[in-house]
C-alpha positions as CSV (number, residue, x, y, z in Angstrom):
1,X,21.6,91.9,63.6
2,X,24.8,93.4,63.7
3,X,25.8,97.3,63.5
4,X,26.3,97.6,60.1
5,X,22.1,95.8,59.7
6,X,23.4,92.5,58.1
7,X,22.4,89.1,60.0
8,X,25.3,87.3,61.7
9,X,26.8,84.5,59.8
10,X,26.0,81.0,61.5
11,X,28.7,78.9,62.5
12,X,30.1,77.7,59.4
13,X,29.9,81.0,57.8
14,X,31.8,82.7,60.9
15,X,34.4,80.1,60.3
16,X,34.9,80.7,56.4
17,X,35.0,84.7,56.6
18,X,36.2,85.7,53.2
19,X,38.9,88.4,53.9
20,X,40.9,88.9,56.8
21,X,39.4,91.8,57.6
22,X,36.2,90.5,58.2
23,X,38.0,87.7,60.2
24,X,39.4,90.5,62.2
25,X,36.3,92.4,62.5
26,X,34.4,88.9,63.6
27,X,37.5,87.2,65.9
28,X,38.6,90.3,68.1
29,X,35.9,91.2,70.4
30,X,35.4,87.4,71.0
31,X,39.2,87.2,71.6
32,X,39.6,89.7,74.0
33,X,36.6,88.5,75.7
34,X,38.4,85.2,76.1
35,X,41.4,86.8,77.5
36,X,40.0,89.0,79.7
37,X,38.0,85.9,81.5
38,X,41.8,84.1,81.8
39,X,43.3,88.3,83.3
40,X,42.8,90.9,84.8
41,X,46.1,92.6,83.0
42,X,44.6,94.5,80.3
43,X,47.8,95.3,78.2
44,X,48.4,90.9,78.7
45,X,44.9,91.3,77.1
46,X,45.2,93.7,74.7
47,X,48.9,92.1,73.1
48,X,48.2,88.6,73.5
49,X,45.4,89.6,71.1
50,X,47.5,91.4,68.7
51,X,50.0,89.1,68.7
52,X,47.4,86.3,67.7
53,X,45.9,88.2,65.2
54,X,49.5,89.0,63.5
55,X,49.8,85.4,63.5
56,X,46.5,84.9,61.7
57,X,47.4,87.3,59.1
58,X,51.1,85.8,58.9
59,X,49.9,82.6,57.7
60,X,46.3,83.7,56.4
61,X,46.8,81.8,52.7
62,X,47.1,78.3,54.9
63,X,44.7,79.6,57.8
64,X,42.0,79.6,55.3
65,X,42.5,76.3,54.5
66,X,41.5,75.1,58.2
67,X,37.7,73.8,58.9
68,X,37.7,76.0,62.0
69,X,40.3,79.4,61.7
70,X,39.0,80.2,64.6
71,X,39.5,77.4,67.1
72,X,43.3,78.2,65.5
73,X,43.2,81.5,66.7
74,X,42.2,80.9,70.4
75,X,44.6,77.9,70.5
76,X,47.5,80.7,69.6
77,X,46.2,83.0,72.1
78,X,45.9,80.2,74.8
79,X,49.3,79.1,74.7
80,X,50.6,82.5,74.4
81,X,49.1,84.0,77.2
82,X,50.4,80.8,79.0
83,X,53.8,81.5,78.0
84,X,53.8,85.2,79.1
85,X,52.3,84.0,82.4
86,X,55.2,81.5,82.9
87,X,57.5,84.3,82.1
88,X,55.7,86.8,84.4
89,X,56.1,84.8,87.2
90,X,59.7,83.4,86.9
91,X,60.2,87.6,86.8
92,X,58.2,88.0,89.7
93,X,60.2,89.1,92.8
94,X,58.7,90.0,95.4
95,X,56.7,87.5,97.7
96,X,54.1,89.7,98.9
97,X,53.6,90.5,95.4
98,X,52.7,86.8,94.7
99,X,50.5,86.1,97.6
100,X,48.3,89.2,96.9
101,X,47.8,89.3,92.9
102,X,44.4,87.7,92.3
103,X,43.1,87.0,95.7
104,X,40.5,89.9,95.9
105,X,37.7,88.3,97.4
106,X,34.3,87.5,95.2
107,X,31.5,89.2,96.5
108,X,27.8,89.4,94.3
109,X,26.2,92.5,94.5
110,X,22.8,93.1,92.9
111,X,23.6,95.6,90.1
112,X,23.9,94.3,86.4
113,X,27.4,95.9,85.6
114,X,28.7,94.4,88.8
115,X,27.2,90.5,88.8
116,X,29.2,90.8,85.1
117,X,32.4,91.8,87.0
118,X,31.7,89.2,90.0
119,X,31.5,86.3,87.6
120,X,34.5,87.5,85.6
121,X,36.6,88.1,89.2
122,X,35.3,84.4,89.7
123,X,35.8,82.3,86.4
124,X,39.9,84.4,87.6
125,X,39.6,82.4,90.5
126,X,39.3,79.3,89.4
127,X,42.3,76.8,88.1
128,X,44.1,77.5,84.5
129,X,42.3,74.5,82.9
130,X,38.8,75.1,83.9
131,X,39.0,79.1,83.8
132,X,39.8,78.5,79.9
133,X,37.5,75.5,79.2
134,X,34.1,77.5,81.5
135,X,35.3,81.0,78.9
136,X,35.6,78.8,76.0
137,X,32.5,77.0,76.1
138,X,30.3,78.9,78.1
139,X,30.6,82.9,77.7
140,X,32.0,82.1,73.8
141,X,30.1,79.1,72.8
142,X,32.2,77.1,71.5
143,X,31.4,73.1,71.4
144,X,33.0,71.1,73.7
145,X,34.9,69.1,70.6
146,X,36.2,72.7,70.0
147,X,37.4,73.4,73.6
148,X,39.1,70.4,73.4
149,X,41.0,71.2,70.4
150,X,41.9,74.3,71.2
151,X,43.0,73.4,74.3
152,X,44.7,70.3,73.3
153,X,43.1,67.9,75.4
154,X,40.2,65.3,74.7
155,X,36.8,65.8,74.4
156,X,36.3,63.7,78.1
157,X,38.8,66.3,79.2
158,X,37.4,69.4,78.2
159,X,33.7,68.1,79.6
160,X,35.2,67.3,83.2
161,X,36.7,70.6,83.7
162,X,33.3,72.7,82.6
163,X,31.4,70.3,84.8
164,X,34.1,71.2,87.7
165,X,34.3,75.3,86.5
166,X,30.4,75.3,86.7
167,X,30.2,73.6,90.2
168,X,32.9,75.9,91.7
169,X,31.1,78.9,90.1
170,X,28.1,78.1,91.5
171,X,29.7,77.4,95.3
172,X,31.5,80.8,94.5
173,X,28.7,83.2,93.1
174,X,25.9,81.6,95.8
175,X,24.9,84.5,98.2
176,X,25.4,83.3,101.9
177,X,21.3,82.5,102.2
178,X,21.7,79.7,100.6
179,X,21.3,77.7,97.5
180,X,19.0,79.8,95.4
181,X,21.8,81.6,92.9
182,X,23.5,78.1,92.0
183,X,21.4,77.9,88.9
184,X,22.5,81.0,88.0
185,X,26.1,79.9,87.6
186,X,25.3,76.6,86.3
187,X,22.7,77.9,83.2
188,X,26.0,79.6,81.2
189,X,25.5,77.6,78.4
């Protein structure tokens, strides 16, 4: 149930939301979600979102003609977060700068809160491709046919790089005992 006490739509109801309101109300969370699993930068967050969304309601007539609006809307936000992260680091001056942004080491602690934010610091760690294919298909649940269009690569594609995201997860968010948490990583689905 959501807030308001109506049931969710299913899939094919989420993808044909009447008014762009409700497309806004539906989208956003799930969006930011997504962009938060690719950065840590909040405001890149926070206006890559926007600036998606303003693009969704620019072309809304023709968006509603799509079978999946949404898988639109994240392939927007993915290549414009890409863009603002090429331009962010041909700005980017300062070596030291470079070699320290993003390095903070993964550790798993035991509280709730703070396995979410180990994860999240780990799906940052992990190469462009298979950060947005792991946040794609397994925090939002999106199928893999749907990753791959989003992300404009094939289906193969998009399958290889969960398999590899899931693997390195698990190798990252293992505690040093041994191999006991790698389910942990691996059951996202």
């Amino acid at each position: 149930m959501t807030r308001e006490g109506k049931e969710p739509p299913d899939r094919a109801g989420r993808e044909a939301l009447g008014s762009y309101a409700e497309f806004y109300r539906y989208w956003m969370p799930r969006l930011t979600g997504y962009l938060r699993a690719q950065t840590s930068d909040s405001r890149w967050v926070e206006d890559v979102a926007q600036e998606s969304m303003l693009a969704a309601r620019a072309r809304w007539d023709e968006l509603m003609t799509y079978d999946k609006p949404g898988a639109w809307l994240f392939r927007v936000a993915t290549i414009m977060l890409r863009r603002w992260q090429a331009r962010a680091r041909e700005q980017c001056t300062s070596l030291d700068d470079m070699v320290t942004r993003g390095t903070a080491p993964v550790v798993v602690d035991a509280g709730g809160a703070e396995e979410r934010v180990d994860l999240m610091n780990a799906v940052r760690t992990l190469p462009r491709r298979q950060r947005e294919a792991v946040a794609l298909h397994c925090l939002l649940g999106f199928p893999l046919g749907e990753v791959a269009q989003i992300l404009g690569i094939s289906e193969g594609a998009a399958k290889t790089h969960v398999h590899r995201a899931r693997r390195r997860l698990a190798e990252l968010l293992r505690p040093a005992a041994g191999p006991a948490a790698a389910p942990r990583a691996e059951g996202m689905t």
